[in-house]
C-alpha positions in Angstrom: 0.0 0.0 0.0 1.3 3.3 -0.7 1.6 6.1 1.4 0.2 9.8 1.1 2.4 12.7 1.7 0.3 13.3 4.3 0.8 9.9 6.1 4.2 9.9 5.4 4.5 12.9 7.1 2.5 11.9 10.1 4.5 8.9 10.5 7.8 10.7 10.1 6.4 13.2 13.4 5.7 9.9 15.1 9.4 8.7 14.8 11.1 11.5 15.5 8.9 12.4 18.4 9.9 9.1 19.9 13.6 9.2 19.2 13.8 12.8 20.5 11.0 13.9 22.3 10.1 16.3 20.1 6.5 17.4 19.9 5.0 16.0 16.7 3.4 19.2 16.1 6.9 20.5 15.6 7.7 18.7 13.0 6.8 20.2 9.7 7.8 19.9 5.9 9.9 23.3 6.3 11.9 22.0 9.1 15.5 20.8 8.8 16.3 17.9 10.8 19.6 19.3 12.1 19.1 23.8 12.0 15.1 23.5 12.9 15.0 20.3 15.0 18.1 19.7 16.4 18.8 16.2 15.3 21.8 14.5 15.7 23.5 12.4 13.4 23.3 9.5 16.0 19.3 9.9 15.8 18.9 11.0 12.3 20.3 6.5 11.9 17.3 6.0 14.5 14.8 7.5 12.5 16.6 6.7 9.0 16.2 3.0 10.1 12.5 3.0 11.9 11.2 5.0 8.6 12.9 2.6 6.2 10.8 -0.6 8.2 7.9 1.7 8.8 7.0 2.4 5.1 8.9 -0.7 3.5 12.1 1.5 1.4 14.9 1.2 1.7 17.2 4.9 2.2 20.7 4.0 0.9 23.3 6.1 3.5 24.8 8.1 0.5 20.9 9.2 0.4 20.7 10.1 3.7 23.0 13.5 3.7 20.8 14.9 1.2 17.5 14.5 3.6 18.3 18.1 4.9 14.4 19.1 6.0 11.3 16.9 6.6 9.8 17.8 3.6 12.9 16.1 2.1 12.4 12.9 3.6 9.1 12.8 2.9 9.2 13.3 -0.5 12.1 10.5 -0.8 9.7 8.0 1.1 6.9 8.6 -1.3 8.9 8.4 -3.9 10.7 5.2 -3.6 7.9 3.2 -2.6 7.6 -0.1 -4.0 
């Protein structure tokens, strides 16, 4: 089943909310994981790895450094779906 934008999103606020504590309403398609969020590399693997089994792709680690906001991630999820 693919995911919406909107789900991925949701999701994404879901992980990251229980990797950092971070208030799901925080987390927004604007926001960059490290400037806006303050994610560390450390947790940015976390989430990388809990997304990747949450919404079946796989996020190769050369990928990764280009995820630089939300929105970012979000589109690469939705877009690699199988």
């Amino acid at each position: 089943m693919a995911f919406t934008n909107d789900e991925v999103l949701a999701g994404l606020a879901e992980l990251i909310t229980d990797e950092t504590g971070i208030s799901a309403d925080e987390v927004a398609l604007e926001k960059s994981f490290t400037d806006d969020l303050d994610i560390d590399s450390i947790s940015m693997m976390t989430i990388v790895v809990n997304a990747e089994e949450k919404f079946g792709v796989t996020i190769p680690d050369d990928e990764v450094k280009n995820l630089k906001t939300v929105g970012d991630a979000v589109t690469f999820i939705t877009s690699n779906q199988a």
